[in-house]
C-alpha positions in Angstrom: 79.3 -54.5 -37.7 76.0 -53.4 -38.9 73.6 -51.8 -36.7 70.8 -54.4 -37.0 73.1 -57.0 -36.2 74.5 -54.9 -32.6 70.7 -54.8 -32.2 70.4 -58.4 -32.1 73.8 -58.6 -30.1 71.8 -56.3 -27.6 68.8 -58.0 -27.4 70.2 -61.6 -27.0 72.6 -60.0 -24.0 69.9 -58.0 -21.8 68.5 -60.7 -20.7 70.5 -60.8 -17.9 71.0 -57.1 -16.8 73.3 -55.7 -14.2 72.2 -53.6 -11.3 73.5 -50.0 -12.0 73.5 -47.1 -13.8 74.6 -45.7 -17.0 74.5 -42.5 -18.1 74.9 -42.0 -22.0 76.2 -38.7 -22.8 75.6 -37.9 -26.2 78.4 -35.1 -27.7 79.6 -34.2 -30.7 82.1 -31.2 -31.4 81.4 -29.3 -27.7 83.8 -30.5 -25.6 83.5 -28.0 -23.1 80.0 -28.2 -22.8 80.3 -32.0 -22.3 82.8 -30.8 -19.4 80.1 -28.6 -17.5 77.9 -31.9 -18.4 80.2 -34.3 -16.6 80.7 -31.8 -13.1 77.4 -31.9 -13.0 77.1 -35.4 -12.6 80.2 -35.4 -10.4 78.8 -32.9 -8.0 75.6 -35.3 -7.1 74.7 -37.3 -4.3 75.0 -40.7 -5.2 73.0 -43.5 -4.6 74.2 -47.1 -3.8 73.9 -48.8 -7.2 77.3 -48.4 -9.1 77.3 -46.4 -11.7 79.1 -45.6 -15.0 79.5 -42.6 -17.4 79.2 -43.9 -21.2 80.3 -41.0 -23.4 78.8 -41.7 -26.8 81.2 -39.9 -29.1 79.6 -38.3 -32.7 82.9 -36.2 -33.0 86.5 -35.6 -32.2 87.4 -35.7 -28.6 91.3 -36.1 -28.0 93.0 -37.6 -25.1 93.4 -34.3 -23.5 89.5 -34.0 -23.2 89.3 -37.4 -21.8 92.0 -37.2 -19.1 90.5 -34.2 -18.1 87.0 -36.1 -17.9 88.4 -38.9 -15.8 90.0 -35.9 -13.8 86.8 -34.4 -12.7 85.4 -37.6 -11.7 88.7 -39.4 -9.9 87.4 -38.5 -6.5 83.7 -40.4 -7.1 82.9 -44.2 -7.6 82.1 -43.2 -11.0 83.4 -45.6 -13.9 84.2 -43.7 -17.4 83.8 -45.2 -20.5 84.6 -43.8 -24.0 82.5 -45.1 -26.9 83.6 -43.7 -30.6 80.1 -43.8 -32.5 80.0 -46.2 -35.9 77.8 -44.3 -37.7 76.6 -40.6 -37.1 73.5 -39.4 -36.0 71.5 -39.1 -32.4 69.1 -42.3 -33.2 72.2 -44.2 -33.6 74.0 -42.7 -30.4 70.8 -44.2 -28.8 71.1 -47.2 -30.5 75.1 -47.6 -29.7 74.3 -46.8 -25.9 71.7 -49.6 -25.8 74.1 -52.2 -27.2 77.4 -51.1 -25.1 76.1 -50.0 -21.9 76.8 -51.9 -18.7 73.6 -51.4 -16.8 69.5 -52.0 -17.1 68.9 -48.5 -16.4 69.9 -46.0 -18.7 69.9 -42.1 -19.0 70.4 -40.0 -22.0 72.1 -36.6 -21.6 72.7 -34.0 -24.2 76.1 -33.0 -23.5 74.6 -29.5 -23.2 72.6 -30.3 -20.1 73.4 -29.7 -16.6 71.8 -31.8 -13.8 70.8 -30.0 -10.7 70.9 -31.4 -7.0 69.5 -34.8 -6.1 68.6 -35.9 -9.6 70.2 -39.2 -9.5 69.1 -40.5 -6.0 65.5 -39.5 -6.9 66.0 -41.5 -10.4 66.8 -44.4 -8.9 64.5 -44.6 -6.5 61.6 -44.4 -8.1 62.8 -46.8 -10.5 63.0 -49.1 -7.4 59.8 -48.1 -6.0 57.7 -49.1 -9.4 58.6 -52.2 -11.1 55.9 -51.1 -13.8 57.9 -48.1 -14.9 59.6 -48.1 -18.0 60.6 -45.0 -18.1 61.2 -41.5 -16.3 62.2 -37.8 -17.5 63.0 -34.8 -15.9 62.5 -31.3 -16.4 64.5 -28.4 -18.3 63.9 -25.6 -15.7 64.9 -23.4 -18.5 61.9 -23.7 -20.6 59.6 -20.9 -20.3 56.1 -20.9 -19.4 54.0 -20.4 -22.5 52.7 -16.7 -23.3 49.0 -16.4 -24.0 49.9 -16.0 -27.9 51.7 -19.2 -28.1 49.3 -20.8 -26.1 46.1 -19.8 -28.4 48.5 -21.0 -31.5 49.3 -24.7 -30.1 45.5 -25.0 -28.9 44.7 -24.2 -32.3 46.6 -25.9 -34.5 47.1 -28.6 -32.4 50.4 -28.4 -31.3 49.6 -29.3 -28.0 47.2 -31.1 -26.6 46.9 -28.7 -23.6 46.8 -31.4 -20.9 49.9 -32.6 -19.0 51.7 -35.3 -20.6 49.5 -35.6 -23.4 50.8 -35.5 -26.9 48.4 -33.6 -29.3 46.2 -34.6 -32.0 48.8 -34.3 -34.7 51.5 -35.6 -32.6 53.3 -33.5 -31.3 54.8 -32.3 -27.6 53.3 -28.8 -27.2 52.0 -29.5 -23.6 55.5 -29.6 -22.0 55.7 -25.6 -21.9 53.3 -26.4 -18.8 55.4 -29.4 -17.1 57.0 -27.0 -14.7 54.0 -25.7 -13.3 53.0 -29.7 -11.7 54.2 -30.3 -8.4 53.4 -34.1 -8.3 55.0 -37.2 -10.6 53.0 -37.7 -13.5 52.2 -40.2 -16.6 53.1 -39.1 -19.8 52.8 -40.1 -23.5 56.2 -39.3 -24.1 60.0 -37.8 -22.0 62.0 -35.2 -23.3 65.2 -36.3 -25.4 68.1 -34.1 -23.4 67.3 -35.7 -20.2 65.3 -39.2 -20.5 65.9 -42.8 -18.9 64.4 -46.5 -19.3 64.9 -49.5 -18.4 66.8 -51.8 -21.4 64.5 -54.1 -21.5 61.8 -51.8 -22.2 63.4 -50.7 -25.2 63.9 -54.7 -26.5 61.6 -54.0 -29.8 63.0 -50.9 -30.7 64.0 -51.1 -34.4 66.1 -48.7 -36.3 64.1 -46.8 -38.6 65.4 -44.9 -42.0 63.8 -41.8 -41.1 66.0 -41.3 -38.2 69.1 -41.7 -40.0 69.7 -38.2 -40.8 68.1 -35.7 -38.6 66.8 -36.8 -35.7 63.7 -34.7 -34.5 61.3 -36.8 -32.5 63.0 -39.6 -32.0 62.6 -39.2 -28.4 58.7 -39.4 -29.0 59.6 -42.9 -30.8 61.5 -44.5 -28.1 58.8 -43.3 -25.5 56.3 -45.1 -27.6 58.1 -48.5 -27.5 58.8 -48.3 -24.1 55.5 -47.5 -23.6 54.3 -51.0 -24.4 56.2 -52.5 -21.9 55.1 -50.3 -18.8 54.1 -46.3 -18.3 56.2 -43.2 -18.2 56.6 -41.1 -15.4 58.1 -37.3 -15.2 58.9 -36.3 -12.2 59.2 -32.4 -11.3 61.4 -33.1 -8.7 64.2 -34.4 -11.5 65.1 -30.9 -13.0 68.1 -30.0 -15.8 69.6 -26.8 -16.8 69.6 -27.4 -20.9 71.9 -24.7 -22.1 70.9 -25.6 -25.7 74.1 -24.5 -27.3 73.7 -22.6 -30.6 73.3 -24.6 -33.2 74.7 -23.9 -37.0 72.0 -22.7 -38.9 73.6 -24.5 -42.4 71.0 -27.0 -42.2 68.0 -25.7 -40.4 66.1 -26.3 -43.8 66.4 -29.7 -43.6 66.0 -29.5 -39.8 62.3 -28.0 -40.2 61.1 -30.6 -42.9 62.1 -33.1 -40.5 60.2 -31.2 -37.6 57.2 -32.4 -39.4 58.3 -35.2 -42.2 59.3 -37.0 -39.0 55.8 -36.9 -37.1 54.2 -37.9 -39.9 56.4 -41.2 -39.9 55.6 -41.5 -36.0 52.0 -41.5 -36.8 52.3 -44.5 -39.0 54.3 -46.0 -36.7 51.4 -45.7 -34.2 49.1 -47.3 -37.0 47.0 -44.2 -36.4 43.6 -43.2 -37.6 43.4 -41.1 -41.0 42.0 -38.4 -39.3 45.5 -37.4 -37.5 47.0 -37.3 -40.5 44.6 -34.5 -41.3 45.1 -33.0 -38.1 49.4 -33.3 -38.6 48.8 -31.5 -41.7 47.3 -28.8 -40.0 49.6 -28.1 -37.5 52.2 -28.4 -40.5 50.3 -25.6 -42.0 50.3 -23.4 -38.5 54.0 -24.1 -38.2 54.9 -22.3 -41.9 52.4 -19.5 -41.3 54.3 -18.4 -38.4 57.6 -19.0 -39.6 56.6 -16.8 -43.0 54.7 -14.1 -40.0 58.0 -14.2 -37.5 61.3 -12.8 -39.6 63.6 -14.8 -37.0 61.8 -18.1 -38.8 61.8 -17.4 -42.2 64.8 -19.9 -43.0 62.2 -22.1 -41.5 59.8 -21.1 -44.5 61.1 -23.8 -47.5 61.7 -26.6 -45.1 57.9 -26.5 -43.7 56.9 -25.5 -47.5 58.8 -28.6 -48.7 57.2 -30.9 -45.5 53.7 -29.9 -46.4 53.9 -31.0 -49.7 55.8 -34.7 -49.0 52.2 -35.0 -46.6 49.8 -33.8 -48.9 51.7 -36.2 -51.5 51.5 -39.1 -49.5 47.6 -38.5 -48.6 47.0 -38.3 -52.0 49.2 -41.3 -52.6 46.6 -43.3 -49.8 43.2 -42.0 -50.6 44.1 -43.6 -54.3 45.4 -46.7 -53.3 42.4 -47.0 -50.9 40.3 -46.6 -54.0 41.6 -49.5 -55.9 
């Protein structure tokens, strides 16, 4: 089946959503860190509404990693379901969980992510408490606070907007470095992708894009922005993760940088947005290569932003001229 045709399949079922729960973990190739992911979730206090683990599978699991899965949770009112992906890629493990899942809410988890004490009682409730919420994130306790250096560089080229919640100019999700230091629930622009939940009916004009095919960067930004429509965001610093952000390959972290900001620039049009931010992205894609040509642990960084700059300055060029006649 094609994926915009399990889109419609969605969108004509969620009408009539279930009370409960799911929690979309989203693994490929890290079985034991999809293990840790699942105790974590086992460990909680539970709430009332019933509840279901959806594991979204972009790789190989065998049997042996599932019995032990339905091991760890045996003793809980847990449900666990196993869901072998169509088509790789995150977008589409997002789009897979929204068509399969039992439940109106729904969390994402990076397999890599560990949730500490209390996290799904507090998730819930809020959920109950607001029926204008569409959607709440967490916190990644493991992010550090941002030095003064890095500070001064997303100030300046507009990585982040400096205010809680905020994207920036360009588009981007600098301000989180400073989530951990708010003490209160808060609106935000957009939730971080490792630990982020909405209601499914908030997400009922998502589309599926080509840009988010491949690589995947900011394509938690894009499903904040269409839930956005239908109600705010909220983060809550009392909903905190351990992301152990597993080490990546670097074989395609090329690619993975032009994405870092080919992918923004998409956003942006998404968000019919004014000609000036495209400007502004295009600064903060020039901020991004300086550093990575300054810093020698970024300079395989260095051809992907190269590359990324020149698709945007391409593509203005492209506009100014068409808006010329």
């Amino acid at each position: 089946m094609q994926h915009s045709s399990l889109v419609k399949t969605w969108k004509e079922t969620s009408m009539h959503p279930h009370l409960g729960l799911t929690i979309a973990i989203c693994t490929r190739h890290r079985p034991d860190d999809l293990i840790h992911c699942v105790s974590s979730v086992a460990k909680q206090k539970l709430p009332a509404n019933p509840i279901e683990i959806l594991v979204m599978d972009d790789g190989d699991l065998t049997i042996a990693h599932l019995i032990r899965l339905s091991e760890i949770i045996q003793n809980t009112p847990i449900e666990l379901r196993y869901h072998k992906k169509l088509q790789p890629g995150l977008f589409f493990s997002r789009i897979e969980s929204l068509v399969v899942s039992s439940y109106e809410l729904l969390l994402f988890l990076d397999d890599d992510v560990e949730l500490d004490a209390d996290y799904l009682t507090r998730l819930v409730q809020i959920y109950q408490d607001d029926a204008d919420i569409s959607g709440i994130g967490g916190m990644d306790r493991l992010i550090e606070p941002a030095g003064i250096a890095w500070s001064l560089f997303g100030r300046f080229f507009l990585y982040s907007s400096g205010v809680t919640g905020k994207l920036s100019a360009s588009g981007y999700g600098g301000s989180m470095s400073g989530w951990l230091a708010s003490k209160q629930d808060f609106v935000t622009e957009f939730l971080l992708g490792c630990n982020m939940s909405f209601r499914k009916s908030a997400l009922d004009k998502l589309e599926v894009v080509d840009w988010l095919k491949s690589y995947s960067l900011g394509e938690d930004i894009y499903l904040s922005h269409v839930a956005r429509q239908k109600g705010k965001l909220i983060i809550s610093p009392q909903l905190t993760v351990k992301h152990n952000q597993s080490a990546a390959s670097r074989d395609h972290e090329e690619q993975v940088a032009y994405t870092e900001i080919v992918n923004h620039y998409h956003l942006l049009v998404i968000k019919n947005a004014k000609a000036r931010h495209y400007i502004y992205q295009l600064w903060t894609a020039c901020g991004l290569f300086i550093r990575a040509v300054l810093k020698k642990s970024l300079h395989f960084r260095v051809k992907g932003y190269g590359r990324a700059i020149g698709f945007i300055v391409n593509r203005l060029i492209k506009t100014t001229l068409s808006e010329r006649g």
